[in-house]
C-alpha positions as CSV (number, residue, x, y, z in Angstrom):
1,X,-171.3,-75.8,-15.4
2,X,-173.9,-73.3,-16.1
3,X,-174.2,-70.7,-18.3
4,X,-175.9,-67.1,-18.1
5,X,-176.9,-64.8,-21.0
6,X,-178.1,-61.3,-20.4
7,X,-179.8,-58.7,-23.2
8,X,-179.9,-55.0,-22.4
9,X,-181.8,-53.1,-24.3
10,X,-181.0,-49.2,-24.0
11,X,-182.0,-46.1,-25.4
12,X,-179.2,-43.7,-25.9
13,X,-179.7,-40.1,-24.3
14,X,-178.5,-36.9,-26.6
15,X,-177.3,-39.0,-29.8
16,X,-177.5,-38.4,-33.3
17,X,-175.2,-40.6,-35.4
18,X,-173.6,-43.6,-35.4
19,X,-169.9,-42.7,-34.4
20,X,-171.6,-40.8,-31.1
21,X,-173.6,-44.2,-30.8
22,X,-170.4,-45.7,-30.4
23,X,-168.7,-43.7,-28.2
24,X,-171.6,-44.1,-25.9
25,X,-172.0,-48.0,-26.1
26,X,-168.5,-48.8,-26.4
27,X,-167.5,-47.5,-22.7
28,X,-170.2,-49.8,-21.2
29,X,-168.8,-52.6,-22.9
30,X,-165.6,-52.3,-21.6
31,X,-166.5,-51.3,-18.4
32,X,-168.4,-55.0,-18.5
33,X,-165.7,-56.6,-19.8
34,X,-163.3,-55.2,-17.5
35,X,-165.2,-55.6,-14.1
36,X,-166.9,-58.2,-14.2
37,X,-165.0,-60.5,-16.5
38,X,-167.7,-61.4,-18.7
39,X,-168.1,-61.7,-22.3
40,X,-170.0,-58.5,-23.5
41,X,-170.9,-57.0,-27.0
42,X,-173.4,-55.2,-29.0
43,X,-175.5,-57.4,-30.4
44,X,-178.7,-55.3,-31.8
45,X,-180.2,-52.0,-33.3
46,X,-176.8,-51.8,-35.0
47,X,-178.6,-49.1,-37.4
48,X,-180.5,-47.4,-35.0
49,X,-178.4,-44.4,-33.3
50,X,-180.7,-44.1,-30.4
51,X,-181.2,-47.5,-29.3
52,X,-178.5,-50.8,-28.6
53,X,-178.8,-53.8,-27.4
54,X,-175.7,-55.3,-25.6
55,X,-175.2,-59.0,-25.3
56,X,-173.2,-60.5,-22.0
57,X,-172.5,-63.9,-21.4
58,X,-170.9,-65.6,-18.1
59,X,-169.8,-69.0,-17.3
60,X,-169.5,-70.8,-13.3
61,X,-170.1,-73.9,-11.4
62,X,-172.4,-72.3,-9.8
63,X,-175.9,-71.4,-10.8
64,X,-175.9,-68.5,-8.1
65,X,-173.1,-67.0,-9.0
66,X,-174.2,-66.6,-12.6
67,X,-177.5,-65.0,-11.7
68,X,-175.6,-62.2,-8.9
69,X,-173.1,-61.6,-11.8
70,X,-175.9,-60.7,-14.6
71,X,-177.6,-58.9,-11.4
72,X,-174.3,-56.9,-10.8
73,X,-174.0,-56.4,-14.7
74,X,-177.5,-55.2,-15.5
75,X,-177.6,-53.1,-12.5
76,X,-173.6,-51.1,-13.7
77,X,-175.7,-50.3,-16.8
78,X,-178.9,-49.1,-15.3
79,X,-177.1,-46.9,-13.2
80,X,-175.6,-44.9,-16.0
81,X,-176.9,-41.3,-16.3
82,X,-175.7,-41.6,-20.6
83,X,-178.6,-44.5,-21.0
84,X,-181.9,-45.7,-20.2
85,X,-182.5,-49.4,-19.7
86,X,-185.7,-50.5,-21.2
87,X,-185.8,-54.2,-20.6
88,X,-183.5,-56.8,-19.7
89,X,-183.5,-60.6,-20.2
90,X,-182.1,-63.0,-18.1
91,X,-181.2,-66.7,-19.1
92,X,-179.6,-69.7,-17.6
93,X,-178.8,-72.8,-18.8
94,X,-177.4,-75.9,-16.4
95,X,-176.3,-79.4,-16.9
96,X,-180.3,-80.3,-16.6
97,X,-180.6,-78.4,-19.9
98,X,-180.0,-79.9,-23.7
């Protein structure tokens, strides 16, 4: 089994409060959730109406697959016109890991 974890951090284009934060971030999310099947959530800059940082997590047998799914996940939220993606973190953990 190995599992992937992926951190997007975003700026947010013409925002100025929390609830347009939301609906901004809150799309993404589902699209994540919804296309790829992965677990996805905001996870940072929770005060901060101009930046997020959304969590996704996968699970596979296979070590491949994980990495093309993050791939296909990070590149969904790069190509949004709404955001900016300023870095992205990629990790995987395998049976070899403890």
């Amino acid at each position: 089994m190995f599992v992937g974890s992926l951190e997007l951090d975003l700026l947010l284009g013409d925002v100025h409060s929390l609830k347009e934060k939301r609906s901004v971030v809150r799309p993404v999310v589902a699209e994540l959730k919804r296309k790829f099947e992965v677990s996805a959530a905001e996870a940072g800059h929770l005060d901060l109406h101009r930046r997020a940082l959304i969590g996704v997590a996968a699970v596979a047998a296979d070590a491949s697959h994980v990495r093309d799914l993050l791939a296909s996940c990070e590149r969904l939220v790069a190509g949004r016109p709404e955001v900016e993606l300023l870095s992205a973190k990629h990790r995987l953990l395998g049976p070899e890991d403890e």
